[in-house]
FIDRENLO-927978 format. One record per residue (C-alpha): x, y, z; chain; residue in one letter. Coordinates in steps of 0.1 Angstrom, whole numbers, padded with zeros to 4 digits. Each point is the difference from the previous one (the first is absolute). Example, Ala and Ser with C-alpha at 12.3 -4.5 7.8 and 13.67 -1.06 7.14 Angstrom:
2
+-------+-------+-------+-------+------+
|     u |     v |     w | chain | resn |
+-------+-------+-------+-------+------+
|  0123 | -0045 |  0078 |     A |    A |
|  0014 |  0034 | -0007 |     A |    S |
+-------+-------+-------+-------+------+
***
This chain:
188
+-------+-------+-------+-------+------+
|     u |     v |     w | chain | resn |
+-------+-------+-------+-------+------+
|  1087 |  1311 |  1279 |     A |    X |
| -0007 |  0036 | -0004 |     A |    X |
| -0040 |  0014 |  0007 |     A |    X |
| -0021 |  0016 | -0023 |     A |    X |
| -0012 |  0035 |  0010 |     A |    X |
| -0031 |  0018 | -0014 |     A |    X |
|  0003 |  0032 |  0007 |     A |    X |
| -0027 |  0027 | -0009 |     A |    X |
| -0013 |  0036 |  0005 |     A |    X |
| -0034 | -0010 |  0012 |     A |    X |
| -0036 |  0023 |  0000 |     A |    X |
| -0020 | -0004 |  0035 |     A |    X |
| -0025 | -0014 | -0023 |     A |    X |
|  0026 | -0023 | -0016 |     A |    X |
|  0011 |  0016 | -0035 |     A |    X |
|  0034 | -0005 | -0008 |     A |    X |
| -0002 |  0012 | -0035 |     A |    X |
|  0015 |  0030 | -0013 |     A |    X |
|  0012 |  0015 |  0039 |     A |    X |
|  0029 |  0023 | -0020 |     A |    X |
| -0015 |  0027 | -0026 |     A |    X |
|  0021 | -0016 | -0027 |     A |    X |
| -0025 | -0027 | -0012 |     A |    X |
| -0028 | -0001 | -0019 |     A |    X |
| -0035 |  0000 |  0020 |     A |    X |
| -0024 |  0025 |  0008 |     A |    X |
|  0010 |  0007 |  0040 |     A |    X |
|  0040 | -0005 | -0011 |     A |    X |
|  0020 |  0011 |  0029 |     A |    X |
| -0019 | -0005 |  0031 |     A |    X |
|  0029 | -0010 |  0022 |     A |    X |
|  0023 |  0034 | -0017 |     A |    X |
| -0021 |  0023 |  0034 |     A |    X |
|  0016 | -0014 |  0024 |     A |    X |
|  0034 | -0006 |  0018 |     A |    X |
|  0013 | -0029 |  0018 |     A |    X |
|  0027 |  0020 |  0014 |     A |    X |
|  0033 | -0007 |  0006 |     A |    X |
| -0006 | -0032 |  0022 |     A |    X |
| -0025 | -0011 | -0032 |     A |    X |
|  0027 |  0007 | -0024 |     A |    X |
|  0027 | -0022 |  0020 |     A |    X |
| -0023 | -0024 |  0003 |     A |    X |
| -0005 | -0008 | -0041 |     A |    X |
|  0040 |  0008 | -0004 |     A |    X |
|  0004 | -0029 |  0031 |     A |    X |
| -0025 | -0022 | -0021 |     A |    X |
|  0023 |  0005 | -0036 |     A |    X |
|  0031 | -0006 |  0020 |     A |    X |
| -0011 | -0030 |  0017 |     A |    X |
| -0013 | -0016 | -0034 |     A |    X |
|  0018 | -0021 | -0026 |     A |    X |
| -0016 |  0002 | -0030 |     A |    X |
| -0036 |  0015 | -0011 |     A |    X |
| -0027 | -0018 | -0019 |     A |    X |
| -0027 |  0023 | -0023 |     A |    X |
| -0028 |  0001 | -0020 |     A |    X |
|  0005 |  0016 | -0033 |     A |    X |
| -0020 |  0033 |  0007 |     A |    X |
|  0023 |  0005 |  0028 |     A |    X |
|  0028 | -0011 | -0014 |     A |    X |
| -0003 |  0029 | -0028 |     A |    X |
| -0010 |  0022 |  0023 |     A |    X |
|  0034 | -0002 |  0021 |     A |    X |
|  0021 | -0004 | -0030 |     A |    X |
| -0012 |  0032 | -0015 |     A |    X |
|  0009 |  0014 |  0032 |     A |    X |
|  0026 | -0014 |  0025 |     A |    X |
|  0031 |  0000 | -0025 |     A |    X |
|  0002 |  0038 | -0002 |     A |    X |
|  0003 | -0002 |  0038 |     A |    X |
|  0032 | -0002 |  0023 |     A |    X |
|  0015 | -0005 |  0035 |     A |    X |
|  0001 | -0024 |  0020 |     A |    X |
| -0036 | -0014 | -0002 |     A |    X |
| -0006 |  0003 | -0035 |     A |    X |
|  0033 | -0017 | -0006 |     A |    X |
| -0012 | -0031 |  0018 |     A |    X |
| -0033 |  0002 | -0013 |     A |    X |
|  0012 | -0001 | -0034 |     A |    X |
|  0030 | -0024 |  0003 |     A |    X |
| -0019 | -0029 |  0016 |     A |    X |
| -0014 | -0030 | -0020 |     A |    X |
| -0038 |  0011 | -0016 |     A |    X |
| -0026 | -0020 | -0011 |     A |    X |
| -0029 |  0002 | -0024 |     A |    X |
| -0030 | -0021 | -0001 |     A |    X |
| -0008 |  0006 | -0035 |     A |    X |
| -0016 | -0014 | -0029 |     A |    X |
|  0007 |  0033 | -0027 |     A |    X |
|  0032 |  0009 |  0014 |     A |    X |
|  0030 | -0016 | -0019 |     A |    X |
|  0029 |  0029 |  0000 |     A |    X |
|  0000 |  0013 |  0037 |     A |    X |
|  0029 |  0032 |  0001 |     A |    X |
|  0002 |  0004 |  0034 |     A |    X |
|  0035 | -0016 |  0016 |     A |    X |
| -0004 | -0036 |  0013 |     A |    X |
| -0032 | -0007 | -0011 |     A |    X |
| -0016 | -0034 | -0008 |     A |    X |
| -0031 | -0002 | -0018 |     A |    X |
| -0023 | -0033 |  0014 |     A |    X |
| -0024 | -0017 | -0020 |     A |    X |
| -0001 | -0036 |  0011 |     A |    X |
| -0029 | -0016 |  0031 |     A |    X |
|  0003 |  0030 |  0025 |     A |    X |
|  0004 | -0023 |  0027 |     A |    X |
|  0028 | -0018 | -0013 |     A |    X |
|  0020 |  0031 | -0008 |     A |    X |
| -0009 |  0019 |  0035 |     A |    X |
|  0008 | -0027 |  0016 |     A |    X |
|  0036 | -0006 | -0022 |     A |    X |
|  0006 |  0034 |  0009 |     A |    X |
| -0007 |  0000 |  0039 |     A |    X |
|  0025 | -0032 |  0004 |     A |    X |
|  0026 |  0021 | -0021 |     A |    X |
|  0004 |  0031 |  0029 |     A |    X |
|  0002 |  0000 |  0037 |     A |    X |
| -0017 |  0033 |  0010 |     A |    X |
| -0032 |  0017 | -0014 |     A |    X |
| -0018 | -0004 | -0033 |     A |    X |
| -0016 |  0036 | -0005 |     A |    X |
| -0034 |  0006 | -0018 |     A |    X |
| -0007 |  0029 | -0006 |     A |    X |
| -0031 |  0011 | -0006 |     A |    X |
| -0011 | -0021 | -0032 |     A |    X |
| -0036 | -0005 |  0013 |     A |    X |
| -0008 | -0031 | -0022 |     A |    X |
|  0031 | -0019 |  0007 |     A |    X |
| -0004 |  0007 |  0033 |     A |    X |
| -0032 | -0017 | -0005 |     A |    X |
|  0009 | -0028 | -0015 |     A |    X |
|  0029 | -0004 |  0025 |     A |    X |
| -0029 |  0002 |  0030 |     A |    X |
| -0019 | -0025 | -0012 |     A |    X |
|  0027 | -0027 | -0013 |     A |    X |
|  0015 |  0008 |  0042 |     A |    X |
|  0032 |  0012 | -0012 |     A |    X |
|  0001 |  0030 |  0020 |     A |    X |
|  0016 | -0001 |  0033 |     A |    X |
| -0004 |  0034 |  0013 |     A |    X |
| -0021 |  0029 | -0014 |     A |    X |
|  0013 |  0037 |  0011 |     A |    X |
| -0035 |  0018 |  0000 |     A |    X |
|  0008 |  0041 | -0002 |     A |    X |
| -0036 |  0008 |  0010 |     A |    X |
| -0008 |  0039 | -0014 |     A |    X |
| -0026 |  0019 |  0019 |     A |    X |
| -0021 |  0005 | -0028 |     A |    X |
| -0031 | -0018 | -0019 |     A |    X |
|  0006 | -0001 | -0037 |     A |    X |
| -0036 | -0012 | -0007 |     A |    X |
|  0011 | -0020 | -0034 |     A |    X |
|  0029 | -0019 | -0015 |     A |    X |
|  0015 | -0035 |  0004 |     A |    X |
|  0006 | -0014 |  0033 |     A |    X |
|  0026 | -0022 |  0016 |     A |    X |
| -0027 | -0028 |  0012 |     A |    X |
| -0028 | -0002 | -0027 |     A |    X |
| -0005 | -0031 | -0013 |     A |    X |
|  0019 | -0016 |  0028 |     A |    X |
| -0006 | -0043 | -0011 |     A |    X |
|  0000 | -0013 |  0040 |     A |    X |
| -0002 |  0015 |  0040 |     A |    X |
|  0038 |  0009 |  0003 |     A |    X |
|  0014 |  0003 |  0037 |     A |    X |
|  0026 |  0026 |  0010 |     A |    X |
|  0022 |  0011 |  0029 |     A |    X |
| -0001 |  0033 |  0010 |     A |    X |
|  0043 |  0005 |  0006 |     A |    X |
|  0003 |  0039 |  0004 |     A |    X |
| -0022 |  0030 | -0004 |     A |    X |
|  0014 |  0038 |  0002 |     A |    X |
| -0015 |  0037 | -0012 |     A |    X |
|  0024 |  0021 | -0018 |     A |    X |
| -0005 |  0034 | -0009 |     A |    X |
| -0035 |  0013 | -0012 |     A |    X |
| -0016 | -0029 |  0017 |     A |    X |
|  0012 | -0030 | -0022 |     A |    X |
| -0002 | -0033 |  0013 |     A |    X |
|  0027 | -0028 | -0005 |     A |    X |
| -0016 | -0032 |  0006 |     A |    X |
|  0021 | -0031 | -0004 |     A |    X |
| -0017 | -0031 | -0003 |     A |    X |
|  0018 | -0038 | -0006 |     A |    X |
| -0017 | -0032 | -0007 |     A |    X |
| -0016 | -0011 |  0031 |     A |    X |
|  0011 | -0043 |  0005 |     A |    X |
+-------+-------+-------+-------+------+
***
């Protein structure tokens, strides 16, 4: 059975919304100052490369589809070849290659789709599916890309959080401009 991975571009303060300046909030792009560097970069390419199949929330989802077909090499090949899915209730024609739209009990269908791969289920981003996954305890690992900065406003990973949830701290690295990788698994 393959694990589901949330992983997100994370505020100090928690906001995961809008980190690249291509979305629609007031402090869009807070994450676009910084580098990771090289050892960052690998890191995300290892993650894609290690992974299966993603799993998205529609916002996402359009936002990648607008975006990651016009790309190529080695990375965006895999990133667009592998199996995608969209949590979605308005989405009914996805365009992007392999991509299944899912509208039935989320819990059913995540957890279909972790007993169909061996390696990683990738969520990216998509801060209310993440959500949603959190509190239903379908989550397995959460890759946390801490950014040095306070964004002071916008949705974050944990609000609303239904129950105490215990995690594992795995692995924790800087990269670059002082961004923190923390890895945390679902403590037994």
């Amino acid at each position: 059975m393959g694990r589901l991975v949330v992983t997100e571009y994370i505020s100090v303060d928690g906001v995961v919304e809008a980190p690249s300046g291509r979305e629609q909030f007031a402090r869009t792009g807070w994450a676009d100052h910084f580098s990771r560097g090289q050892e960052g970069q690998q890191f995300k390419v290892d993650e894609t490369m290690a992974a299966d199949a993603q799993l998205l929330g529609r916002v996402t989802y359009e936002l990648f589809a607008a975006s990651w077909p016009q790309y190529e090499g080695e990375f965006a090949d895999r990133f667009n070849a592998m199996p995608k899915y969209v949590v979605s209730s308005s989405l009914n024609d996805p365009e992007w290659k392999n991509t299944t739209v899912l509208k039935g009990d989320l819990v059913e269908e995540v957890t279909r789709i972790k007993g169909q791969y061996e390696r990683d289920v990738l969520v990216h981003g998509s801060p209310q599916l993440s959500q949603a996954l959190i509190k239903h305890d379908l989550v397995d690992a959460l890759h946390l890309l801490v950014y040095p900065i306070i964004v002071g406003a916008g949705k974050r990973l944990f609000d609303g959080t239904s129950e105490t949830k215990r995690l594992r701290l795995a692995s924790a690295r800087t990269f670059g401009d002082g961004v923190h990788l923390l890895i945390y698994e679902r403590a037994a």
